[in-house]
N, CA, C, O and CB atoms as a CASP TS submission, in Angstrom:
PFRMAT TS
TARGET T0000
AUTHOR 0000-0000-0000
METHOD Language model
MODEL 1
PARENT N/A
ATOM      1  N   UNK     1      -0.953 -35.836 -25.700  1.00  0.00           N
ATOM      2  CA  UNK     1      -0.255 -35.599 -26.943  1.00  0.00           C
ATOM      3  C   UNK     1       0.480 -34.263 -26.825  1.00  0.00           C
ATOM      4  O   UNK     1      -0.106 -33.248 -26.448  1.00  0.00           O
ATOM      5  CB  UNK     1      -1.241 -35.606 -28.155  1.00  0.00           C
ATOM      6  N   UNK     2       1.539 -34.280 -27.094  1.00  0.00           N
ATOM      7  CA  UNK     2       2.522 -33.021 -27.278  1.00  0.00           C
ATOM      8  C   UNK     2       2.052 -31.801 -28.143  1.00  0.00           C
ATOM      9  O   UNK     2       1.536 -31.882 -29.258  1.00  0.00           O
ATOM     10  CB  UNK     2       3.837 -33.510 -27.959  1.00  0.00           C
ATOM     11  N   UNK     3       2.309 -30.697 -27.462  1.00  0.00           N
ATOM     12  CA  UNK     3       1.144 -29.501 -28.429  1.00  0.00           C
ATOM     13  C   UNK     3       1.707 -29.236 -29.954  1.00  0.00           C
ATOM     14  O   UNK     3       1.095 -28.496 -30.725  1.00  0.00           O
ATOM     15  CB  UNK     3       1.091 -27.612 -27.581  1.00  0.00           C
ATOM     16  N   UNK     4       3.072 -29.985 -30.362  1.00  0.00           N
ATOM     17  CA  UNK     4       3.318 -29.806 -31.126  1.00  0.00           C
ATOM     18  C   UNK     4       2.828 -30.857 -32.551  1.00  0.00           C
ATOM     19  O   UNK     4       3.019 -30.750 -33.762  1.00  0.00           O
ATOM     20  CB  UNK     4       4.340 -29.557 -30.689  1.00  0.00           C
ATOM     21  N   UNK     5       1.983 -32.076 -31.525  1.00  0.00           N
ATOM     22  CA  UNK     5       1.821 -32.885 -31.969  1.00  0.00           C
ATOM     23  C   UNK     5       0.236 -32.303 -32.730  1.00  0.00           C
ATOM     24  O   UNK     5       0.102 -32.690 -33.890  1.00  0.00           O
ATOM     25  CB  UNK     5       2.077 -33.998 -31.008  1.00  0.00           C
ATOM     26  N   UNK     6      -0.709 -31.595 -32.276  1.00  0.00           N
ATOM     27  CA  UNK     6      -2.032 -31.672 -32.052  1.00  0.00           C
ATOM     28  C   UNK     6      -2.526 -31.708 -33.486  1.00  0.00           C
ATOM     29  O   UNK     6      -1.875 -31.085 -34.324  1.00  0.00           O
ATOM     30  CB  UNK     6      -2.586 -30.525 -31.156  1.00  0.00           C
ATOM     31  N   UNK     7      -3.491 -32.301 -33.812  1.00  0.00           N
ATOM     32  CA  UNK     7      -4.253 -31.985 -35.355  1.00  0.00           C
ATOM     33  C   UNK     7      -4.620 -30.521 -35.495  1.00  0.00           C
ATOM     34  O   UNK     7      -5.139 -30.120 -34.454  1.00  0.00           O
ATOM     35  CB  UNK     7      -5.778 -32.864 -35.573  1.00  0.00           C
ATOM     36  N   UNK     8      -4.527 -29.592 -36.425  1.00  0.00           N
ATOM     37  CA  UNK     8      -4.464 -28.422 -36.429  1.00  0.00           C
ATOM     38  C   UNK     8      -5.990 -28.111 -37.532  1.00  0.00           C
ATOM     39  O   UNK     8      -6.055 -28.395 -38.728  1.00  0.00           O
ATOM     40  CB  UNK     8      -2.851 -27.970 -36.888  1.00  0.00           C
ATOM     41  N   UNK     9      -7.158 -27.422 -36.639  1.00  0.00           N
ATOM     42  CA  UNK     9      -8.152 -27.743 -37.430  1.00  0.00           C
ATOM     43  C   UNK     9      -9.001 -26.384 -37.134  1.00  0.00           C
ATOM     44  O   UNK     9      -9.352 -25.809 -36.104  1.00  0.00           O
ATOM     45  CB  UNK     9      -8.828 -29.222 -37.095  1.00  0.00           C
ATOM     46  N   UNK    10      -9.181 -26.121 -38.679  1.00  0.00           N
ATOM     47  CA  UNK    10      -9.587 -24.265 -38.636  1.00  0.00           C
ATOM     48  C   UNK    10     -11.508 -24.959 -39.214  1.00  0.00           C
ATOM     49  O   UNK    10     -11.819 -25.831 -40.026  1.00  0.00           O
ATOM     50  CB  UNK    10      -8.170 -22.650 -40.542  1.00  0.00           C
ATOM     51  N   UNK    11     -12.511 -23.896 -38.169  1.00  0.00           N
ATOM     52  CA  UNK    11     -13.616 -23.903 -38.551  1.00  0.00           C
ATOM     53  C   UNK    11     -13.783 -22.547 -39.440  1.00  0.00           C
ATOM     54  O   UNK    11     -13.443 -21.518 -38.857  1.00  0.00           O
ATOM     55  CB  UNK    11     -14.460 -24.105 -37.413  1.00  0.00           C
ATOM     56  N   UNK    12     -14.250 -22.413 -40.741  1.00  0.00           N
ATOM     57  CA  UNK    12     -14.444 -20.817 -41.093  1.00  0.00           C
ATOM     58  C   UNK    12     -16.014 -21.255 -41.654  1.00  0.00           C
ATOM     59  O   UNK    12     -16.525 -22.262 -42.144  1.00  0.00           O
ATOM     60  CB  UNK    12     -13.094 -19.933 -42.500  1.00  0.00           C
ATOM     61  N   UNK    13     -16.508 -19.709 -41.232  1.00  0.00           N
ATOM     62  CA  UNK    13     -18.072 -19.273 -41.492  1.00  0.00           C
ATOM     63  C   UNK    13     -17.908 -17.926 -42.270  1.00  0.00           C
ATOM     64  O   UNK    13     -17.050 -17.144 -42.679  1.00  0.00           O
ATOM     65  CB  UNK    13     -19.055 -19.020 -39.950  1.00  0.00           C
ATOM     66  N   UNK    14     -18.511 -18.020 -42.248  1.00  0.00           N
ATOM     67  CA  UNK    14     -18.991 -16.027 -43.027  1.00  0.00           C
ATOM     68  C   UNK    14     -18.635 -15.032 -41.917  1.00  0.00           C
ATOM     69  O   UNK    14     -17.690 -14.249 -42.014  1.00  0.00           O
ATOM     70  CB  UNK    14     -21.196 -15.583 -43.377  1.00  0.00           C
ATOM     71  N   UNK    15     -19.386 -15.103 -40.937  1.00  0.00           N
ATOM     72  CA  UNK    15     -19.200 -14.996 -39.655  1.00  0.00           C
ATOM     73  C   UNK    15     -19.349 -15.818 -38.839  1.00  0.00           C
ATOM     74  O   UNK    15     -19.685 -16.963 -39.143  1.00  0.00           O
ATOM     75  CB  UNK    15     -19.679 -14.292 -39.287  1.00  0.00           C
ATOM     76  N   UNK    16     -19.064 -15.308 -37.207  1.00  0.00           N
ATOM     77  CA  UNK    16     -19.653 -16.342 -36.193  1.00  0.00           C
ATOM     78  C   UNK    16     -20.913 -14.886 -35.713  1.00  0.00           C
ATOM     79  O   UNK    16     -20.432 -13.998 -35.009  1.00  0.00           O
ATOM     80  CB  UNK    16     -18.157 -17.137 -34.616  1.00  0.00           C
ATOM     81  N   UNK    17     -21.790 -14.810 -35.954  1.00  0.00           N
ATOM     82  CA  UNK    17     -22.736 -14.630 -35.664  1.00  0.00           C
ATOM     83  C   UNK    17     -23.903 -15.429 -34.304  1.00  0.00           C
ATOM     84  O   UNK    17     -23.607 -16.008 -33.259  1.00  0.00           O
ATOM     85  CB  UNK    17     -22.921 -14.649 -36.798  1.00  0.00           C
ATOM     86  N   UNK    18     -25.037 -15.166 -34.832  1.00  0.00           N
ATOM     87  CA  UNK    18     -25.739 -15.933 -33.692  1.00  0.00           C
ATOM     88  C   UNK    18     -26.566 -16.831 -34.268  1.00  0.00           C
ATOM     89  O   UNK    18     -27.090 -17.655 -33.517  1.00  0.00           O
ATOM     90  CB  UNK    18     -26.545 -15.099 -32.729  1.00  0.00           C
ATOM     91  N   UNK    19     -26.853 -16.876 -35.641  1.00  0.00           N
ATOM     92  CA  UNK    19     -27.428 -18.027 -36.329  1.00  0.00           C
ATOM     93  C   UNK    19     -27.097 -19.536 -36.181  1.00  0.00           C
ATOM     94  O   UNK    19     -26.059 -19.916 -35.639  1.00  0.00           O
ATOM     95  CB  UNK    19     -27.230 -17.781 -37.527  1.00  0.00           C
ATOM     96  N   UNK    20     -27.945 -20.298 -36.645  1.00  0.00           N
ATOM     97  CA  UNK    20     -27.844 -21.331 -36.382  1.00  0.00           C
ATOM     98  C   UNK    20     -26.220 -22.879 -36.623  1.00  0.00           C
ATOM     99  O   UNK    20     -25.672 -23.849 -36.099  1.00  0.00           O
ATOM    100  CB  UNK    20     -29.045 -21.344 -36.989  1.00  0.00           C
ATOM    101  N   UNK    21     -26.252 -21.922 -37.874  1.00  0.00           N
ATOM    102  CA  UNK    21     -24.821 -22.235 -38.943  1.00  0.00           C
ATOM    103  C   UNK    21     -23.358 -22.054 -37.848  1.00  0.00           C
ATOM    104  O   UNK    21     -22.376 -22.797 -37.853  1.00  0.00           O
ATOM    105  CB  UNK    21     -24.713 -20.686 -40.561  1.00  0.00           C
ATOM    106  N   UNK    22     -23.521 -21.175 -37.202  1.00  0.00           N
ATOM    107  CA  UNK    22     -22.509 -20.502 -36.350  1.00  0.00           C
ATOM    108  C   UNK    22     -22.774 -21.459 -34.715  1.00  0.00           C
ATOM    109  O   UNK    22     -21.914 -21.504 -33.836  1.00  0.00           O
ATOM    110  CB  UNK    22     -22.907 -18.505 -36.290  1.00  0.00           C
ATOM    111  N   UNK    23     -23.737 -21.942 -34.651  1.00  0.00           N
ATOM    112  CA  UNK    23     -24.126 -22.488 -33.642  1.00  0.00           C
ATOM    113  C   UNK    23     -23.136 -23.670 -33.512  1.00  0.00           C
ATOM    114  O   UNK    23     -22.112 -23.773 -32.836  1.00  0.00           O
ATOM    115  CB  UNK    23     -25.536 -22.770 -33.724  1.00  0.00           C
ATOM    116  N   UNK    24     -23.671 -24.429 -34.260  1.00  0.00           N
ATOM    117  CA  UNK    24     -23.270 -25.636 -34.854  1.00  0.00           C
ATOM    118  C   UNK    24     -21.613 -25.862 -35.009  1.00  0.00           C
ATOM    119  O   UNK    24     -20.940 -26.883 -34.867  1.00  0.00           O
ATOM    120  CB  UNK    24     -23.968 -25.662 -36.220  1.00  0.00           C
ATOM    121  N   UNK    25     -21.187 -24.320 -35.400  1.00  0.00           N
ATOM    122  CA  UNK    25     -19.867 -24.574 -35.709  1.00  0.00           C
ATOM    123  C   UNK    25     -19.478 -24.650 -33.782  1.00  0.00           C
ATOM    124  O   UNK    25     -18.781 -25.601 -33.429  1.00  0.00           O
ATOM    125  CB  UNK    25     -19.028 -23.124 -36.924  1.00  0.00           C
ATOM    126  N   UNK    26     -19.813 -23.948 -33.013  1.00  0.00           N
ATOM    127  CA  UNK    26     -19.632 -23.714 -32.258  1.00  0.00           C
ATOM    128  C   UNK    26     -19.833 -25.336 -31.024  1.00  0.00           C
ATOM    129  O   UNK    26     -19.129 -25.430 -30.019  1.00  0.00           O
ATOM    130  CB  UNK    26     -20.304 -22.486 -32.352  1.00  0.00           C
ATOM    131  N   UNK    27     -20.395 -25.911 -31.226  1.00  0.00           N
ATOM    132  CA  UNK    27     -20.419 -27.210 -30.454  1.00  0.00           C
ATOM    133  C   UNK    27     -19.517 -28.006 -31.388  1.00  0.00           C
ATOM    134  O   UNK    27     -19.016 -28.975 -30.818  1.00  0.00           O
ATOM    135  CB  UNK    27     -21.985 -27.911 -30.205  1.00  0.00           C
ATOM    136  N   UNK    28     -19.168 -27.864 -32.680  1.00  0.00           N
ATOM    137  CA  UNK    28     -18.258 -28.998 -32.992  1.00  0.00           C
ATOM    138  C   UNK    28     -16.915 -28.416 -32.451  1.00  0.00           C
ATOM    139  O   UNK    28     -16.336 -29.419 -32.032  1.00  0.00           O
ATOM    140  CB  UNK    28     -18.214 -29.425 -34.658  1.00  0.00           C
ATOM    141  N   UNK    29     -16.120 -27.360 -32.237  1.00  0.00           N
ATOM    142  CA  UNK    29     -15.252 -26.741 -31.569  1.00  0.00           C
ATOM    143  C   UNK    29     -15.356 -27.496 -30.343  1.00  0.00           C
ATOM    144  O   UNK    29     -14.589 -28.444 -30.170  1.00  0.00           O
ATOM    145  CB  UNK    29     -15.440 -25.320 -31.507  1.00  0.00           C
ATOM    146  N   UNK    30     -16.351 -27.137 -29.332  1.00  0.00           N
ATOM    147  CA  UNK    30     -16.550 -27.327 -28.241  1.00  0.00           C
ATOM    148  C   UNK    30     -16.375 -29.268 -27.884  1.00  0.00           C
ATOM    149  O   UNK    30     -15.812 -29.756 -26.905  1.00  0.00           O
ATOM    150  CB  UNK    30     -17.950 -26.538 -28.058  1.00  0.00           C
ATOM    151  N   UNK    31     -16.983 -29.945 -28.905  1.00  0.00           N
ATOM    152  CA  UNK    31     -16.431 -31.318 -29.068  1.00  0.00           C
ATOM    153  C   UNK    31     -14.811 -31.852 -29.045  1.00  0.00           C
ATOM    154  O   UNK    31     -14.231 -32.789 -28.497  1.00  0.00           O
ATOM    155  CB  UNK    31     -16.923 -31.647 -30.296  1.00  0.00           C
ATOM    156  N   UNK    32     -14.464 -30.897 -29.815  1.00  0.00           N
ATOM    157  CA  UNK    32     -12.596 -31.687 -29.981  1.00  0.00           C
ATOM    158  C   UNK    32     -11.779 -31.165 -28.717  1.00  0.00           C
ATOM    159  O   UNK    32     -11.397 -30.035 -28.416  1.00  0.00           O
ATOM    160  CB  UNK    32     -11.445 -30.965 -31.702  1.00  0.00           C
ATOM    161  N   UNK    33     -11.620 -32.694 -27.938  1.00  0.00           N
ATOM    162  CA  UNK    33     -10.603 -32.601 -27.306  1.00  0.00           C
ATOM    163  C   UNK    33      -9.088 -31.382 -27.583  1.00  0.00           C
ATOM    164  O   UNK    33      -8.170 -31.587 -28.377  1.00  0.00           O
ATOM    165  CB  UNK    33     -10.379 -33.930 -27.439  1.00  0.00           C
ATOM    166  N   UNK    34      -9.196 -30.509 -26.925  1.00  0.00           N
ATOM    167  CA  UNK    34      -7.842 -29.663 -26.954  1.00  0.00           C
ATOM    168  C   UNK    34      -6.729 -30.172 -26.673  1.00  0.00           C
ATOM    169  O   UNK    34      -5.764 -29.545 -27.109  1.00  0.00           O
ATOM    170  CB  UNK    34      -7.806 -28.668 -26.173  1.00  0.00           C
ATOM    171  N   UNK    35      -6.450 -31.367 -25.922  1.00  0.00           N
ATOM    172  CA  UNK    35      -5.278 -32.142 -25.623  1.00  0.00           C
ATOM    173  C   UNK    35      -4.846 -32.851 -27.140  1.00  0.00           C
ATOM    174  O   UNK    35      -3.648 -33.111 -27.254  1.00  0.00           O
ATOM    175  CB  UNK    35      -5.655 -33.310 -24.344  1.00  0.00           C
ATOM    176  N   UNK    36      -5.771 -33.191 -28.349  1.00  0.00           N
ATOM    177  CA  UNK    36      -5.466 -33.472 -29.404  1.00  0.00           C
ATOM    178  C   UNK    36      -5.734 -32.662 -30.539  1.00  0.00           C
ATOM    179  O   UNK    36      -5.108 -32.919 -31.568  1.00  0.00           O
ATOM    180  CB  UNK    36      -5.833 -34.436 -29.488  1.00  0.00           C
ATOM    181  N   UNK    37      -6.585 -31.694 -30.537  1.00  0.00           N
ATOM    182  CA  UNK    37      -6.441 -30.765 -31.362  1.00  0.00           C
ATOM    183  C   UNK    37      -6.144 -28.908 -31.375  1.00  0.00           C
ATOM    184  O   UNK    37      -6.551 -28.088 -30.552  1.00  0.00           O
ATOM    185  CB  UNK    37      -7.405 -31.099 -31.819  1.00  0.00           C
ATOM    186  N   UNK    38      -5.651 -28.771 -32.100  1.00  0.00           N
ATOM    187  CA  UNK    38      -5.481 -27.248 -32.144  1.00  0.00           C
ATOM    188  C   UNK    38      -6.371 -26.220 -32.933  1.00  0.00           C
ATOM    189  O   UNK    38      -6.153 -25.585 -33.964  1.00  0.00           O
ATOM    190  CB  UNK    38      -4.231 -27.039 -32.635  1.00  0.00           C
ATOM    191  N   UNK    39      -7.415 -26.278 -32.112  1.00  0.00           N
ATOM    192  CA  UNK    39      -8.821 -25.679 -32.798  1.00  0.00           C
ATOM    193  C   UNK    39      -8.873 -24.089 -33.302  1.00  0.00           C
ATOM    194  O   UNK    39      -8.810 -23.367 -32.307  1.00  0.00           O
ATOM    195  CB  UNK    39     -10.051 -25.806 -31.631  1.00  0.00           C
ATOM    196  N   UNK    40      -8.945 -23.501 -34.245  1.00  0.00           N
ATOM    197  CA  UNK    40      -9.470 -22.622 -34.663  1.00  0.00           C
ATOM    198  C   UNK    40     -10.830 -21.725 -35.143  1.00  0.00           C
ATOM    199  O   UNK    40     -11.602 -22.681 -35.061  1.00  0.00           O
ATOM    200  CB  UNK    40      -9.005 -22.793 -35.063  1.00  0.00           C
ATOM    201  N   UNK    41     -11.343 -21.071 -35.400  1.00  0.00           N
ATOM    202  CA  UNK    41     -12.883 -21.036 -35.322  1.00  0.00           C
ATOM    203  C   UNK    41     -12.015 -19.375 -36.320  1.00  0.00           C
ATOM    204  O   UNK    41     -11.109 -18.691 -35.844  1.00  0.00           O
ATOM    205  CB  UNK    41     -14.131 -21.059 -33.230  1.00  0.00           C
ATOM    206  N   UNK    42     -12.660 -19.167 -37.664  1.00  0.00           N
ATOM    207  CA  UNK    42     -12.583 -17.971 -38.247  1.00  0.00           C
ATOM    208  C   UNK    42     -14.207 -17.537 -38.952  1.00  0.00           C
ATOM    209  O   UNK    42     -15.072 -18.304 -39.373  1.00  0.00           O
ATOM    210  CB  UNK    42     -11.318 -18.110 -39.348  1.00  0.00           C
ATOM    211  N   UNK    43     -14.212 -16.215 -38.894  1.00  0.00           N
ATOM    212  CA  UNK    43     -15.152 -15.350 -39.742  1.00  0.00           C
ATOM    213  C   UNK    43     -14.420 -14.879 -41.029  1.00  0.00           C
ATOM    214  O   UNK    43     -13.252 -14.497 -41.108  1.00  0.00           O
ATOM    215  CB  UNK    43     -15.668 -14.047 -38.901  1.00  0.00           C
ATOM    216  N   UNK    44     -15.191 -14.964 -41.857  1.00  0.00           N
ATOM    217  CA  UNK    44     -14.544 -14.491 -43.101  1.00  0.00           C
ATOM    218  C   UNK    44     -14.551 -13.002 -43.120  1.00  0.00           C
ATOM    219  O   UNK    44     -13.596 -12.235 -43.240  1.00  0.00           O
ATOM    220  CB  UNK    44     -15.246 -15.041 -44.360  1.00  0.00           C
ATOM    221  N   UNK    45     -16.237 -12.662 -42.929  1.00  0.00           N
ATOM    222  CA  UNK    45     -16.415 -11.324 -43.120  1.00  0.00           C
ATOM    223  C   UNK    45     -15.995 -10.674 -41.803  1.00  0.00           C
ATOM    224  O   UNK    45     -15.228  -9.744 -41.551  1.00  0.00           O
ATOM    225  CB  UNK    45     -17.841 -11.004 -43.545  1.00  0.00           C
ATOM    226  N   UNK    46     -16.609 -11.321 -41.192  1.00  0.00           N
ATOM    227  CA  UNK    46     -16.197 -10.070 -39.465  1.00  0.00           C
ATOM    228  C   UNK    46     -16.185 -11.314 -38.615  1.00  0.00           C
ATOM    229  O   UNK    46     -16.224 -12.359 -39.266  1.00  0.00           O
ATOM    230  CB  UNK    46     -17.841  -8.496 -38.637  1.00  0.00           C
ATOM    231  N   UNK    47     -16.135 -11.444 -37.184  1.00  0.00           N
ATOM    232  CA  UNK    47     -15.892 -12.621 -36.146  1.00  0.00           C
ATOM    233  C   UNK    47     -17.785 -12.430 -35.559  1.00  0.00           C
ATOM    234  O   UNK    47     -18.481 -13.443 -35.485  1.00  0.00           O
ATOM    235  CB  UNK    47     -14.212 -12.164 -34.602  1.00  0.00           C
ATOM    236  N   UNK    48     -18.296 -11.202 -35.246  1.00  0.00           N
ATOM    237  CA  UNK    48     -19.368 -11.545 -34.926  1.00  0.00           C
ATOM    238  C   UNK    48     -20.181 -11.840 -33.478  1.00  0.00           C
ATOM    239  O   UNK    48     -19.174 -11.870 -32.769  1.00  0.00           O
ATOM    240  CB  UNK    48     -19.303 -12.333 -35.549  1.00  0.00           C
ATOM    241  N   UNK    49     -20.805 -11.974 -32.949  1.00  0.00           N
ATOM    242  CA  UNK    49     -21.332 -11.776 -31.449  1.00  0.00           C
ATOM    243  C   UNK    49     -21.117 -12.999 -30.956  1.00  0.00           C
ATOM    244  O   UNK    49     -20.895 -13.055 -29.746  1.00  0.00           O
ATOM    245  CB  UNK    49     -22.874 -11.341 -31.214  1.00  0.00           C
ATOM    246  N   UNK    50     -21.125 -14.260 -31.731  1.00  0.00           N
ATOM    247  CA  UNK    50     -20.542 -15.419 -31.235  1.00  0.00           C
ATOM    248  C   UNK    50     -19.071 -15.775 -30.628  1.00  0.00           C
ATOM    249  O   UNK    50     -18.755 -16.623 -29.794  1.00  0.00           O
ATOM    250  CB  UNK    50     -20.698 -16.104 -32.154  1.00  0.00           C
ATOM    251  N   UNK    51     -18.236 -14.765 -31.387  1.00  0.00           N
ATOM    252  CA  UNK    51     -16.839 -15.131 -31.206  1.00  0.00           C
ATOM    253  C   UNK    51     -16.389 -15.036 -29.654  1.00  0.00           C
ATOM    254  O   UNK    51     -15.320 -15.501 -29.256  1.00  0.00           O
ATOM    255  CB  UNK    51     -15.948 -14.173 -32.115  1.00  0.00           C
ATOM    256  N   UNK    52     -17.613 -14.180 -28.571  1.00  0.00           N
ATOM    257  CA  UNK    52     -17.171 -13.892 -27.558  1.00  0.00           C
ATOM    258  C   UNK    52     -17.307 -15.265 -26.405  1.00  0.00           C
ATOM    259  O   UNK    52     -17.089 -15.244 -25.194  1.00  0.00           O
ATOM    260  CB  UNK    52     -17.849 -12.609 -27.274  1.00  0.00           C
ATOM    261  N   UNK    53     -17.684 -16.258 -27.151  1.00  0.00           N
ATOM    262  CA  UNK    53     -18.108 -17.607 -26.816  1.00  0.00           C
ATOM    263  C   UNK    53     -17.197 -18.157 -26.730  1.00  0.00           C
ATOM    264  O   UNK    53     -17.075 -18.945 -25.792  1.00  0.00           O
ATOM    265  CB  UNK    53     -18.882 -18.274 -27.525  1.00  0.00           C
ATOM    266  N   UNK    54     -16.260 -18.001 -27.578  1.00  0.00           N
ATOM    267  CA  UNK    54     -15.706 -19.175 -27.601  1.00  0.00           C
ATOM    268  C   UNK    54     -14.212 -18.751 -26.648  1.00  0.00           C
ATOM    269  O   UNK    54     -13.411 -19.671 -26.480  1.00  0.00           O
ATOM    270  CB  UNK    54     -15.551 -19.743 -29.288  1.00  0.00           C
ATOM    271  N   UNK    55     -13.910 -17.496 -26.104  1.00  0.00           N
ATOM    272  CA  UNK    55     -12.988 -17.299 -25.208  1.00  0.00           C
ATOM    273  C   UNK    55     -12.799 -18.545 -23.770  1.00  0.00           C
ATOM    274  O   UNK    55     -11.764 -19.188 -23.593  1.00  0.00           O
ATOM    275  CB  UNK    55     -13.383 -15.840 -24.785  1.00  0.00           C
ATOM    276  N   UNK    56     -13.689 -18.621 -23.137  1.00  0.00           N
ATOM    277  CA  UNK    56     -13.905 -19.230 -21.896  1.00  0.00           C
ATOM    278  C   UNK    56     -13.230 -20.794 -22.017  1.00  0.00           C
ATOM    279  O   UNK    56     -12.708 -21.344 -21.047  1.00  0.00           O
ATOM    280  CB  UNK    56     -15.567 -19.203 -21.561  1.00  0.00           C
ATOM    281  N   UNK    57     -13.309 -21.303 -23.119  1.00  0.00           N
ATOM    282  CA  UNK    57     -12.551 -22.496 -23.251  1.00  0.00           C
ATOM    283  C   UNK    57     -10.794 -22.084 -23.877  1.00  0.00           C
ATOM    284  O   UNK    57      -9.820 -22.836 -23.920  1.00  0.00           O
ATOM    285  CB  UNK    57     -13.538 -23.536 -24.390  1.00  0.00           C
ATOM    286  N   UNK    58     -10.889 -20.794 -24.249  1.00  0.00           N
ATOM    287  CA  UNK    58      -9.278 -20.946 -24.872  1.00  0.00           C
ATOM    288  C   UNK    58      -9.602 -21.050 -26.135  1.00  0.00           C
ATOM    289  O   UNK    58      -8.764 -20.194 -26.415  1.00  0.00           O
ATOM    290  CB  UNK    58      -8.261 -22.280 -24.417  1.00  0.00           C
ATOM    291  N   UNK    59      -9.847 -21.195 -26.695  1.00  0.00           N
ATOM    292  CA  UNK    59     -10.057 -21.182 -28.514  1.00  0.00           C
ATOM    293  C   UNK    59     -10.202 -20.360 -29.242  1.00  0.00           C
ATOM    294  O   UNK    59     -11.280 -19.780 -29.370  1.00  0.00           O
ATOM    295  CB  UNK    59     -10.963 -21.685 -29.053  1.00  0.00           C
ATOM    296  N   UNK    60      -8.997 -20.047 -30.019  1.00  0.00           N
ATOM    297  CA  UNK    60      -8.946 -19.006 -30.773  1.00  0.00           C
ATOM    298  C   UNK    60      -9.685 -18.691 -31.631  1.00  0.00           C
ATOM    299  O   UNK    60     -10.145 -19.598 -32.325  1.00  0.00           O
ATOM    300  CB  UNK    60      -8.134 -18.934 -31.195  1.00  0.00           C
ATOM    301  N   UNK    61     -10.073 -17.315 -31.904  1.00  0.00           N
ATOM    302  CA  UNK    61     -10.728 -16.557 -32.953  1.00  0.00           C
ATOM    303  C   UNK    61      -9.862 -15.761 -34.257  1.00  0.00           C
ATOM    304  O   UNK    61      -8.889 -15.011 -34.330  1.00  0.00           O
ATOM    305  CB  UNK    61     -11.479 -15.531 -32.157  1.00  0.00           C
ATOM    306  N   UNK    62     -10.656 -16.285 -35.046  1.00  0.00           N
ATOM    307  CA  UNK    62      -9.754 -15.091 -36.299  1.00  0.00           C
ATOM    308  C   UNK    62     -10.306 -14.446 -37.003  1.00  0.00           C
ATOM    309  O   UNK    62     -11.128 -15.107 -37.639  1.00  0.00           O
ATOM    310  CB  UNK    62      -8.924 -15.534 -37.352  1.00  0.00           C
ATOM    311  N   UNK    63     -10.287 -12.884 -37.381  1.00  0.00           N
ATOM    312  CA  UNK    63     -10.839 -12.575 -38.748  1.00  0.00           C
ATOM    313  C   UNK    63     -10.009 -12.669 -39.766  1.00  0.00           C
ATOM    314  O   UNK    63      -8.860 -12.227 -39.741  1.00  0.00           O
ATOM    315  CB  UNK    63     -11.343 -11.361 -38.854  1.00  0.00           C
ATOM    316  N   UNK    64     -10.530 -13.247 -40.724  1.00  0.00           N
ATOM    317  CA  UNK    64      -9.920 -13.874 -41.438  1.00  0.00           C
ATOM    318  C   UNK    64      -9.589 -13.085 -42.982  1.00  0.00           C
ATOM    319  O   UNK    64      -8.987 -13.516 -43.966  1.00  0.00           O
ATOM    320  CB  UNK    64     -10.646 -15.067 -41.411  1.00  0.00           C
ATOM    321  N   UNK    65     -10.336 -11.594 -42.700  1.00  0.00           N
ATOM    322  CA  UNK    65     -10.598 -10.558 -43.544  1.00  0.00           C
ATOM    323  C   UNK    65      -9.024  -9.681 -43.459  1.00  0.00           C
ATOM    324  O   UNK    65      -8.681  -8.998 -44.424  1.00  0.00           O
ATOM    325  CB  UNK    65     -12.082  -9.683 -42.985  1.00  0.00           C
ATOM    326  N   UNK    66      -8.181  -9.781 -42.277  1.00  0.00           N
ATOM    327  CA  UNK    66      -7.468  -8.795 -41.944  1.00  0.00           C
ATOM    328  C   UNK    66      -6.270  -9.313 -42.492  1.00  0.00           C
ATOM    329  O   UNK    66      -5.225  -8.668 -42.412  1.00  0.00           O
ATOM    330  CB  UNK    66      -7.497  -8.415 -40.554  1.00  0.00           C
TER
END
C-alpha cells in the first residue's frame, strides 16, 4: 500500500511508562503491519521509559503535552 495510502492510527496513554497499560499499548503497535498503517504511540503527560521501545521498529513517539 502506498504510504500515502496507510490508515493513520495514534495510540495515547498518560504516559508510556513501564506499567502494564503501556505494555499493552505497546504490542498492539507492534501488531499493525507498517506497510498498512501509520502508527503513532503518544504520552499525554510525558513519553516515559517505554517510549525508548518503540524506536527499533521506526514508530513514532509524541508528547503530546508540547
Amino acid at each position: 500500500m502506498p504510504a500515502d495510502e496507510r490508515i493513520r492510527v495514534l495510540h495515547l496513554a498518560c504516559e508510556l511508562g513501564l506499567g502494564g497499560t503501556e505494555r499493552a499499548l505497546q504490542h498492539l503497535v507492534e501488531g499493525l503491519d507498517p506497510s498498512c498503517f501509520d502508527v503513532r504511540a503518544a504520552g499525554f503527560a510525558r513519553l516515559g521509559a517505554r517510549a525508548a521501545l518503540f524506536a527499533p521498529r521506526g514508530e513514532e513517539t509524541v508528547n503530546a503535552r508540547r
